[in-house]
C-alpha positions in Angstrom: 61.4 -37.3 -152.9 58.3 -38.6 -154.2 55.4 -37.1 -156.5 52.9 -38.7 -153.8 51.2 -37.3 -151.2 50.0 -38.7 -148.0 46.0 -36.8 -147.0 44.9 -38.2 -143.9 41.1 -37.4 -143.5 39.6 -36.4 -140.2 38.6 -39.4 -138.5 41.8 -41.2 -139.5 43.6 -38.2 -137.7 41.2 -38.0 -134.9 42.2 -41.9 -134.4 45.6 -41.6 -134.9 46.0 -38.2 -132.7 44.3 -40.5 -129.9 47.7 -43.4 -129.8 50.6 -44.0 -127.9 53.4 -41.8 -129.5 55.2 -45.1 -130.1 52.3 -46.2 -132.2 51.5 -42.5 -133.8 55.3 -42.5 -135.0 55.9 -45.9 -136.6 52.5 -45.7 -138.4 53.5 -41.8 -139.7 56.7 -43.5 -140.5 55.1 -46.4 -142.7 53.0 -43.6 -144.1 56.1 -42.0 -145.2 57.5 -45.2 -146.7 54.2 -45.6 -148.7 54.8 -42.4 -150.2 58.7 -43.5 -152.0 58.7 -47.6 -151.9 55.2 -49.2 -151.4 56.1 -52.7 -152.0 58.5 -52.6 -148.8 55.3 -52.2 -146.7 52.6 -54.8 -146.3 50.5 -52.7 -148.5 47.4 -55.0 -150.5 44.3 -54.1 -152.0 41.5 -55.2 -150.1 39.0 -58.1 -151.7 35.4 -56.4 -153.0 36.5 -53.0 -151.9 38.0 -50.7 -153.6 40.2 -49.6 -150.6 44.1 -50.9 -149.8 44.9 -51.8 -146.5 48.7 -50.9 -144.7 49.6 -53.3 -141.9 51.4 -51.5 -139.2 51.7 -53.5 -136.5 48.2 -54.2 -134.6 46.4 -51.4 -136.4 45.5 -51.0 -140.1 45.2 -48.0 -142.2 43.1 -48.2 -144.8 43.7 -46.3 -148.0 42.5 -44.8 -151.1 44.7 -44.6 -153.9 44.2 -41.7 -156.4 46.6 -42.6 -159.2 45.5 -40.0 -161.4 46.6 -37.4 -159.0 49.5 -39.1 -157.1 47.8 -39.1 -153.8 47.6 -42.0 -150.9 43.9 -40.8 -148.9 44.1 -42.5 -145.7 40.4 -43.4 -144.6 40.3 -44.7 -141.5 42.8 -46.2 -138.6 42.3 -49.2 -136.2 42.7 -52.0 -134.6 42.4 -55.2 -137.0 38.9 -56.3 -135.4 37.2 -53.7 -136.2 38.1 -51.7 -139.0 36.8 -53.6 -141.8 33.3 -52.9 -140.2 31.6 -50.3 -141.7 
């Protein structure tokens, strides 16, 4: 088991409560890979942000990484087009 821990903040959870179970699982799933073996995922830091960005599929989960304290904080959840607005 990992050191990491997965915090997914409220409007990530509000989004992600609001899927298909299909979807809901495999991205909970990715979330739980993230936590053991990052570089299997398609896991990259986004350009001028300071935020990383987990492909799963159609959606994207955007993430904060807290290295200091081990901790993946999961922003925000959507659909490619339009969760790089802010």
């Amino acid at each position: 088991m990992s050191d990491w821990q997965i915090v997914i903040q409220r409007l990530a959870r509000r989004y992600l409560e609001k899927l298909t179970l299909a979807n809901r699982e495999r991205i909970i799933n990715d979330l739980t890979i993230l936590q053991t073996n990052p570089e299997s995922l398609d896991f990259k830091p986004l350009k001028g942000r300071s935020d990383w960005r987990l492909r799963v599929g159609d959606y994207r989960v955007l993430v904060r990484v807290d290295r200091e304290n081990k901790v993946f904080v999961v922003t925000r959840i959507g659909s490619r087009g339009d969760i790089y607005e802010k």
